[in-house]
Legacy VTK file of the C-alpha trace (Angstrom):
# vtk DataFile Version 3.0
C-alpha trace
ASCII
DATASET POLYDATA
POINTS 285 float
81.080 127.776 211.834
78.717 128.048 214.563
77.002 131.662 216.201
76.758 130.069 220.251
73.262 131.933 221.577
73.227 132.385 225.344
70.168 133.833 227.017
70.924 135.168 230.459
68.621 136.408 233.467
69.861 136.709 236.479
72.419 133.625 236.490
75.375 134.986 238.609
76.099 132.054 239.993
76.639 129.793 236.824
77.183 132.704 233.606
81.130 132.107 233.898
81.049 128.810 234.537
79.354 127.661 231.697
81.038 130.091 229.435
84.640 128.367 230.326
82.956 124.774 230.039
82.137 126.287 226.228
85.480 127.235 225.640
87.126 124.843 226.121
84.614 121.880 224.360
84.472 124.374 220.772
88.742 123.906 221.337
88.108 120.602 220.633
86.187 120.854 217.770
86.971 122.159 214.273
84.285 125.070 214.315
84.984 128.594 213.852
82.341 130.101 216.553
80.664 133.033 217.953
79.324 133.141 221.959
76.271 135.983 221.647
75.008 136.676 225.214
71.645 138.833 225.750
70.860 139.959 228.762
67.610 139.856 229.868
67.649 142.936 232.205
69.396 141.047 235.015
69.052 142.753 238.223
72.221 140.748 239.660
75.817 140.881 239.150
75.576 138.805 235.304
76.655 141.409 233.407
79.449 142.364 235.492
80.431 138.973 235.459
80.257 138.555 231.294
82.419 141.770 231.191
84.979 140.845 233.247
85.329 137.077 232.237
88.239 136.903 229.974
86.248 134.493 227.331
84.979 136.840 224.045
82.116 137.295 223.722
79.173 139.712 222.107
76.818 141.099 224.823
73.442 142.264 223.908
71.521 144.036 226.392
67.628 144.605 226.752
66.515 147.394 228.506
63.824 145.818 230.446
62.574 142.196 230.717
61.308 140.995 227.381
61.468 136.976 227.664
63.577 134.228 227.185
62.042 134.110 223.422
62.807 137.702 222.559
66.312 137.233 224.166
67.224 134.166 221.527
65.723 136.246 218.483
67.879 138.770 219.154
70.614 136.554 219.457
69.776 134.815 216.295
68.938 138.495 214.094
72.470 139.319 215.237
74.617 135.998 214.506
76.925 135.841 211.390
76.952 132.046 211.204
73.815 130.128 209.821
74.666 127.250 212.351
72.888 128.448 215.893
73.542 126.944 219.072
71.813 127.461 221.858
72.159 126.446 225.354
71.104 127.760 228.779
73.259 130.179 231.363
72.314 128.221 234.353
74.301 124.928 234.018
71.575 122.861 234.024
72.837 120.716 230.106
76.301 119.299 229.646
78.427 121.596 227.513
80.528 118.649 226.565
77.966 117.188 224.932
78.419 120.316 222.151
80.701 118.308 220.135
77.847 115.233 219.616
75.161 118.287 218.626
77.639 119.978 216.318
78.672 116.391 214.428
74.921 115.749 213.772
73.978 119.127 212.641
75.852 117.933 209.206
72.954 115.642 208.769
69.336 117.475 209.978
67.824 121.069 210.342
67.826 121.024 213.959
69.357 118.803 216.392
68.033 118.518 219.536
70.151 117.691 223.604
66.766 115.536 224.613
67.096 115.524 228.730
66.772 111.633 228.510
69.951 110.881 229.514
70.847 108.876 232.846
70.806 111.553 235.049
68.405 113.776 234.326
67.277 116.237 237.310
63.511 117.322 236.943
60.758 118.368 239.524
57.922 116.075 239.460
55.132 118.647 239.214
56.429 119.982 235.839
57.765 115.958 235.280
53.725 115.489 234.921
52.578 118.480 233.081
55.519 118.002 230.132
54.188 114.416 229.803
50.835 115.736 228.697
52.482 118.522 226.338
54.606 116.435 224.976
51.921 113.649 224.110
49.646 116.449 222.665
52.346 117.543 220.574
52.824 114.044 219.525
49.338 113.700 218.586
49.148 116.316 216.498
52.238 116.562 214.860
51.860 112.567 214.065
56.245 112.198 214.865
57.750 111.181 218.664
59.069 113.875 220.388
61.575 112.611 223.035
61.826 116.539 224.489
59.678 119.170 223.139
61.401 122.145 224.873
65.049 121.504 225.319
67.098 124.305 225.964
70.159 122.978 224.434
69.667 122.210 220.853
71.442 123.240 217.298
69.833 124.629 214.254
69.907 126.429 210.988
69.687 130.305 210.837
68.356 129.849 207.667
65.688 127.339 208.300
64.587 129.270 211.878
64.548 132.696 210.112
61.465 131.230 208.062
59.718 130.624 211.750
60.931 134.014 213.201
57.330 136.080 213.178
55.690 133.384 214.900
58.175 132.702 217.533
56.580 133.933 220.809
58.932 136.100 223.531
58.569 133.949 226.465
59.677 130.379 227.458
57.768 128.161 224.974
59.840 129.377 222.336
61.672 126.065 221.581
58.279 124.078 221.738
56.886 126.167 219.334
60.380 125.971 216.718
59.821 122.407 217.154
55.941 121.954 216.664
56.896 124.301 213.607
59.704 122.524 212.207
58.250 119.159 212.295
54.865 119.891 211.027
57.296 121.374 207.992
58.743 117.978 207.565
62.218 119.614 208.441
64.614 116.517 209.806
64.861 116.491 213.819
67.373 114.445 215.325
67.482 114.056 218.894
70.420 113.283 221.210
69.980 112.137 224.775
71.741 114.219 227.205
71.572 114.279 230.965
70.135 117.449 232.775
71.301 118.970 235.840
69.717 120.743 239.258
70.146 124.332 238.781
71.202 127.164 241.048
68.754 129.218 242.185
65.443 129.850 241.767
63.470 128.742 238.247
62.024 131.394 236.015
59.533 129.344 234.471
55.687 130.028 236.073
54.689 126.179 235.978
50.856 126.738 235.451
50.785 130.119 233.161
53.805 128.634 230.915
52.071 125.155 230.741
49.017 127.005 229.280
51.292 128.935 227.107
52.340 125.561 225.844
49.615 123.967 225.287
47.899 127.116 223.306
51.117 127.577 221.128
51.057 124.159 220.229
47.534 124.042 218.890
48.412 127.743 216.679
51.239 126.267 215.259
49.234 123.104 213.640
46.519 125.173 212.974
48.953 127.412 210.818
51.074 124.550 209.547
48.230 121.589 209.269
44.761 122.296 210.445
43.457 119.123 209.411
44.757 117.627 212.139
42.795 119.791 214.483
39.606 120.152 212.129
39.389 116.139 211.326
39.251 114.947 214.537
36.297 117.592 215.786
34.469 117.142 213.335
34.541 112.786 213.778
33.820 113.803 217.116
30.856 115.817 216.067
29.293 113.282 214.178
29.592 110.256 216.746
28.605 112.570 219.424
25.090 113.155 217.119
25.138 109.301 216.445
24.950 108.658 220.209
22.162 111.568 220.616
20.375 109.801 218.034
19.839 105.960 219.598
20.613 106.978 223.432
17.260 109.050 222.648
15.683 106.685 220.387
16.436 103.720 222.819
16.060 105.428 226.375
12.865 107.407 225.128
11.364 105.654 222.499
11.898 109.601 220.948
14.635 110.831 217.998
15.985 114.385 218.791
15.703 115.469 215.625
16.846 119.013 215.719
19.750 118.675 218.363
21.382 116.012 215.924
20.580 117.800 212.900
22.346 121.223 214.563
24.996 118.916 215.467
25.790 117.439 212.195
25.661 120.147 210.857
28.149 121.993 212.720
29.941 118.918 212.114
29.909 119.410 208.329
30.737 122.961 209.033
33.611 122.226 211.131
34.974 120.189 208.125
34.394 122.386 205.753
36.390 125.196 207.359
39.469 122.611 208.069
39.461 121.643 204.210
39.166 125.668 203.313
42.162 126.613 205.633
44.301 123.625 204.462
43.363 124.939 201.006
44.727 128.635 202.007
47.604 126.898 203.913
48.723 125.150 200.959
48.533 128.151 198.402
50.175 130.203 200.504
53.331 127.718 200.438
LINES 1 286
285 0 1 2 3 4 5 6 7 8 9 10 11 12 13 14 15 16 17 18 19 20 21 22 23 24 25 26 27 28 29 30 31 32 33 34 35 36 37 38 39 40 41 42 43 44 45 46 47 48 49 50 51 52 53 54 55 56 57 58 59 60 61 62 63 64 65 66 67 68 69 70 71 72 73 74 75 76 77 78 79 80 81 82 83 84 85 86 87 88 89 90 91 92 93 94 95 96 97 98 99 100 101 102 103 104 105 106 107 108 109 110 111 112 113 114 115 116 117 118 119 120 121 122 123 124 125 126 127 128 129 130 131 132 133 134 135 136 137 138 139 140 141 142 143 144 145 146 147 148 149 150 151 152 153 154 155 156 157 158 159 160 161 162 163 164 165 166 167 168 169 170 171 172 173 174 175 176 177 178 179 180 181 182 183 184 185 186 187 188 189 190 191 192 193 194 195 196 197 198 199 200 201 202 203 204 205 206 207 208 209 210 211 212 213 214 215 216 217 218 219 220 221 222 223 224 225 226 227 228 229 230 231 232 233 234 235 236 237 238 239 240 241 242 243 244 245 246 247 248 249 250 251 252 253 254 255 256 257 258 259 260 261 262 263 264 265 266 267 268 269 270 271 272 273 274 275 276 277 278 279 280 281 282 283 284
């Protein structure tokens, strides 16, 4: 059984589309399912369209704009099934590809459409700035993350409920759930899948969502494992007072005494606060 979330915003063009393509792939499976649409405050013709189209569904509507994010909570708060799916209204990731998601969802918490497939449609702008994301993520979370912030991916209501009240309202929603789960040593499978142009224009603001990213990522292994972020600054800390201490001894015939002293110990300080919040981190467990 299987509660199908469907954030939509202004997708006229695609919203019935992909709800037939859904149809008819769960027919082909053995799940008993749910489709929840929320509507994001469209301005277009989307929930005229969702009305009228003769597939059931539930429609939840915001009042104004709240986010892609708050648009999936809702959809998640209000599905009966603990097995979520979630995919995209704008065609962009192959509903057929359902069926693989749904099989592996048997085996892991979350199960992840990766857009690695063959064809796989992506502007190369945002191409470079999810390369860095995703190798940051992959530093810190210490696991390889073929797609940090797929769209189209299958998970536990149980497990994500856990995860809710950090879960931002916006875009980077699914990179944070998946910083979140892995740092939790929850089991991620991911499934290539190809990705598609969309129609229209994209809602995603390249350089304020990137940022987004990039912040939520550090939170979440702050919250989850801040050794990882307290470690490393404080090694960096102590060779950068190393290197104060011969470049000056051997370029000046001088030791900076107090500059590496500060920095070491801010260094020591920087460790000590890592160990105390992995201490807090892990009582709180």
């Amino acid at each position: 059984m299987v509660s199908i979330v469907i954030p939509v915003y202004n997708e006229e063009a695609t919203v019935e589309k992909v709800l037939r393509e859904i149809e008819s792939a769960m027919r082909q499976t053995q799940f008993d399912y749910e489709i929840i649409i929320v509507d994001d405050a469209s301005v277009d013709r989307s929930k005229e369209i969702i009305k009228n189209c003769d597939v059931k569904v539930k429609l939840y509507e915001n009042s104004s704009n709240r986010g892609y994010g708050a648009s999936i909570k809702t959809g998640i708060a209000n599905a009966i099934y603990d097995l979520i799916l979630i995919v995209d209204a704008d065609g962009t990731y192959p509903i057929s590809d359902i069926q693989t998601l749904l099989k592996e969802s048997a085996n892991h918490d979350m199960v992840v459409g990766s857009r690695t497939g063959q064809n796989v449609v992506s502007h190369p702008l945002r191409k470079i700035a999810k390369w860095f994301i995703r190798k940051l993520a992959i530093l810190l979370t210490g696991t390889n993350i073929p797609d940090l912030n797929s769209g189209f991916r299958v998970m536990k209501k149980s497990v994500a409920e856990k995860f809710i009240h950090l879960l931002p309202d916006g875009f980077s929603l699914t990179s944070t759930i998946t910083v979140a789960m892995l740092t939790n040593k929850y089991s991620v499978k991911y499934i290539p899948v190809d990705y598609y142009s969309r129609k229209g224009k994209s809602k995603i603001s390249p350089i304020n969502d990137t940022l987004n990213f990039i912040q939520l990522i550090i939170r979440m292994v702050l919250y989850f494992d801040p050794l990882k972020i307290f470690i490393p600054l404080s090694l960096f800390l102590v060779l950068l007072a190393t290197s104060v201490f011969f470049i000056s001894w051997l370029l000046f015939g001088l030791i900076m005494n107090v500059t590496v002293g500060i920095i070491m110990m801010t260094a020591v300080a920087v460790m000590s606060i890592g160990m105390l919040a992995d201490l807090i981190d892990k009582r709180l467990r």
